[in-house]
C-alpha positions as CSV (number, residue, x, y, z in Angstrom):
1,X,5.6,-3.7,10.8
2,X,3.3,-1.5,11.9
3,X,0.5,-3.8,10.1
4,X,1.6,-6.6,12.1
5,X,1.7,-5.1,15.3
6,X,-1.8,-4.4,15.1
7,X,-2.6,-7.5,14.3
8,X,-0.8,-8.9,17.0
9,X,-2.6,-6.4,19.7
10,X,-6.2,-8.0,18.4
11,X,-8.5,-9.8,20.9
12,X,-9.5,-11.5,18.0
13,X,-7.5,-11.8,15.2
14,X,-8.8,-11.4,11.6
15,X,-9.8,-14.4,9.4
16,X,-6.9,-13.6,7.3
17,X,-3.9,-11.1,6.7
18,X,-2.3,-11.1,3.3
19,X,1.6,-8.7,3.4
20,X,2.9,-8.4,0.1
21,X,6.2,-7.5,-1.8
22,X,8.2,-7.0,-4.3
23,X,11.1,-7.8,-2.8
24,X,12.1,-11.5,-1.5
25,X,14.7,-10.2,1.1
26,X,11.5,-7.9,2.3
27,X,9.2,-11.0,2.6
28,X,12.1,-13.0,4.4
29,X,12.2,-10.3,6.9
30,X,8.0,-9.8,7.2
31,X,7.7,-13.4,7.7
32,X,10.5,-13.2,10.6
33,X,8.6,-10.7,12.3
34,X,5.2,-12.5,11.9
35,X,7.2,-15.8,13.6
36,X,8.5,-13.3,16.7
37,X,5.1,-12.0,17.2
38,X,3.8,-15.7,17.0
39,X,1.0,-14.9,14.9
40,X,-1.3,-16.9,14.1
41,X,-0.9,-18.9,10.0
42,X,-3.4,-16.7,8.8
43,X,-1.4,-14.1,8.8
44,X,1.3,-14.3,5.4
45,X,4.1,-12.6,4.0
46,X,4.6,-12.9,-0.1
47,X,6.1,-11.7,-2.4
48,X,3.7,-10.2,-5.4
49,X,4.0,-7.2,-8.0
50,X,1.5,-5.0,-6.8
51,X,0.9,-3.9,-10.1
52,X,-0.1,-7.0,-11.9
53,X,-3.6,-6.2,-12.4
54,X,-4.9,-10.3,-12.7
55,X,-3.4,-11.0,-9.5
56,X,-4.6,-8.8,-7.6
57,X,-8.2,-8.6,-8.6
58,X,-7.9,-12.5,-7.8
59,X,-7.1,-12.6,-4.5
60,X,-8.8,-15.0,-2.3
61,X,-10.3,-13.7,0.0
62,X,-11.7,-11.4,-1.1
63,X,-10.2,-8.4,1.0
64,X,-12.1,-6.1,3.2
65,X,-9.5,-4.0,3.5
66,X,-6.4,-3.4,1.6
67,X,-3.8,-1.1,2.5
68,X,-1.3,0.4,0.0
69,X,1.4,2.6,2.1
70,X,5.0,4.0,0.8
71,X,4.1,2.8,-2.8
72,X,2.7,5.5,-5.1
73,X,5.0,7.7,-4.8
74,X,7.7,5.7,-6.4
75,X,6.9,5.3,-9.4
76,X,6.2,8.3,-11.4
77,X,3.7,6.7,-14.4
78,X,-0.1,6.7,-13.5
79,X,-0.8,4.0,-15.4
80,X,0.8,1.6,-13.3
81,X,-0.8,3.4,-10.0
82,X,-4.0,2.9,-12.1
83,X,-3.5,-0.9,-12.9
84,X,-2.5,-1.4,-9.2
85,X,-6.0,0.6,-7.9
86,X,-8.2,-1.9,-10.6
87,X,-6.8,-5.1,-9.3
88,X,-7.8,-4.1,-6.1
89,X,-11.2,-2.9,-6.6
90,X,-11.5,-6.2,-8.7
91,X,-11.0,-8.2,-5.6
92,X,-13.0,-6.2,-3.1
93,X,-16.4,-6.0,-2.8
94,X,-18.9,-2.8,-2.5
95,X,-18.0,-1.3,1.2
96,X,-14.5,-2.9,1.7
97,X,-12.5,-0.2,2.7
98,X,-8.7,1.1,0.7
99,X,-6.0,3.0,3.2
100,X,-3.6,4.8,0.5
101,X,-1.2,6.8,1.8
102,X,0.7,9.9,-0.2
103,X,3.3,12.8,-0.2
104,X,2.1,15.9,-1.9
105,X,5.2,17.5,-0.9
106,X,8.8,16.7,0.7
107,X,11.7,18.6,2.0
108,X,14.2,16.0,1.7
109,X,13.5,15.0,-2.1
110,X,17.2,15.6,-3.5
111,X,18.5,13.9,-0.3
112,X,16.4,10.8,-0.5
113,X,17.0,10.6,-4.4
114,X,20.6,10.6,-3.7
115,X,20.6,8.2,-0.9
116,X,18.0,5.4,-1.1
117,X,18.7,3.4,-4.6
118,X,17.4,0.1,-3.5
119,X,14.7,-0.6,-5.4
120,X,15.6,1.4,-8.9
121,X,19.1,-1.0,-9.5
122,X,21.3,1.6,-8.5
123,X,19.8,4.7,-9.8
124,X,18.1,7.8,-8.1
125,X,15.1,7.5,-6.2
126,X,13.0,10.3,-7.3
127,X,9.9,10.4,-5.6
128,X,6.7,11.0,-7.5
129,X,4.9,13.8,-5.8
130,X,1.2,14.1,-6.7
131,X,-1.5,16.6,-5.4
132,X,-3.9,15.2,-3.4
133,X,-6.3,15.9,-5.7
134,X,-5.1,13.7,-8.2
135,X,-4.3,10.7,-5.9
136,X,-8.0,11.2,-5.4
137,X,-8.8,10.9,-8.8
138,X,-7.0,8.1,-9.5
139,X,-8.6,6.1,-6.8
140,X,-12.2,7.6,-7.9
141,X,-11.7,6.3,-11.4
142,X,-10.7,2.9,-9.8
143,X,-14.1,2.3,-8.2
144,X,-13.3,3.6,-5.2
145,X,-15.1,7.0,-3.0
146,X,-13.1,8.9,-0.3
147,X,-14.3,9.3,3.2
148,X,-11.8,10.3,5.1
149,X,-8.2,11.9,5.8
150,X,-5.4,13.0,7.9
151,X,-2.5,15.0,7.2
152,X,0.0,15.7,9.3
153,X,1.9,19.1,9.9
154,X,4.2,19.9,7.7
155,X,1.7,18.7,5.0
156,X,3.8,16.0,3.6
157,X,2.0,13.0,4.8
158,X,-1.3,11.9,3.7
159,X,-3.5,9.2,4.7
160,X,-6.4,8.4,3.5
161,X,-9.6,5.9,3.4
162,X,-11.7,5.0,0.5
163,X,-14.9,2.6,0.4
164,X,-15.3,0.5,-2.5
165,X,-18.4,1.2,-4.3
């Protein structure tokens, strides 16, 4: 959403916007919000695996920016976060620019593992916290170098920008 409503507050819209997920009931919902805000055809809603490593690294256009947020940190195995981080610095070129977001830490966990099953069939949602430090890595090793980030308060919240390289 909030994606889109930046788009739809652009003088000029970009060339091309790309929303992707998992889920088809998601993507039915995205592309209803992209019709309400009458934006413009560039701007899609599909549904991908953001871990199939082919995929991504060929998508056309080539992105300038990508933005992974609310993703990481549910799956717990770095190899998939790995695969997901190649395919997109396989598609971007030198200077495009990542947004990743993360949670190093969380108050809630046990409530949210008992509460939100949706995407695990039923079971727990346990959230994968990392360190900062090794989100960071991971992106490093995926082509990618860090130049910025904000974290809010409570330190649970990270966001952060990485230029392809």
């Amino acid at each position: 959403r909030y994606v889109l409503d930046a788009v739809a507050k652009c003088a000029v819209p970009p060339a091309s916007v790309r929303l992707q997920d998992y889920s088809q009931l998601n993507v039915g919902l995205g592309t209803r919000l992209i019709a309400e805000r009458n934006l413009p055809t560039s701007v899609t809603f599909r549904q991908a695996d953001a871990f199939d490593t082919g995929m991504l690294a060929g998508l056309k256009p080539a992105p300038d920016l990508a933005i992974v947020s609310g993703l990481y940190e549910l799956f717990a195995d770095n190899a998939l976060i790995s695969r997901s981080l190649g395919g997109l610095a396989g598609a971007m070129e030198p200077g495009a620019l990542l947004i990743y977001t993360n949670q190093p830490w969380h108050p809630q966990l046990e409530m949210i593992a008992r509460s939100l099953t949706s995407h695990r069939g039923g079971q727990a949602w346990v959230m994968r916290r990392r360190t900062q430090g090794e989100m960071d890595q991971l992106v490093k090793a995926a082509g990618f170098e860090k130049i910025d980030q904000r974290i809010d308060q409570w330190g649970i919240f990270t966001v952060s920008v990485a230029q392809r390289v």
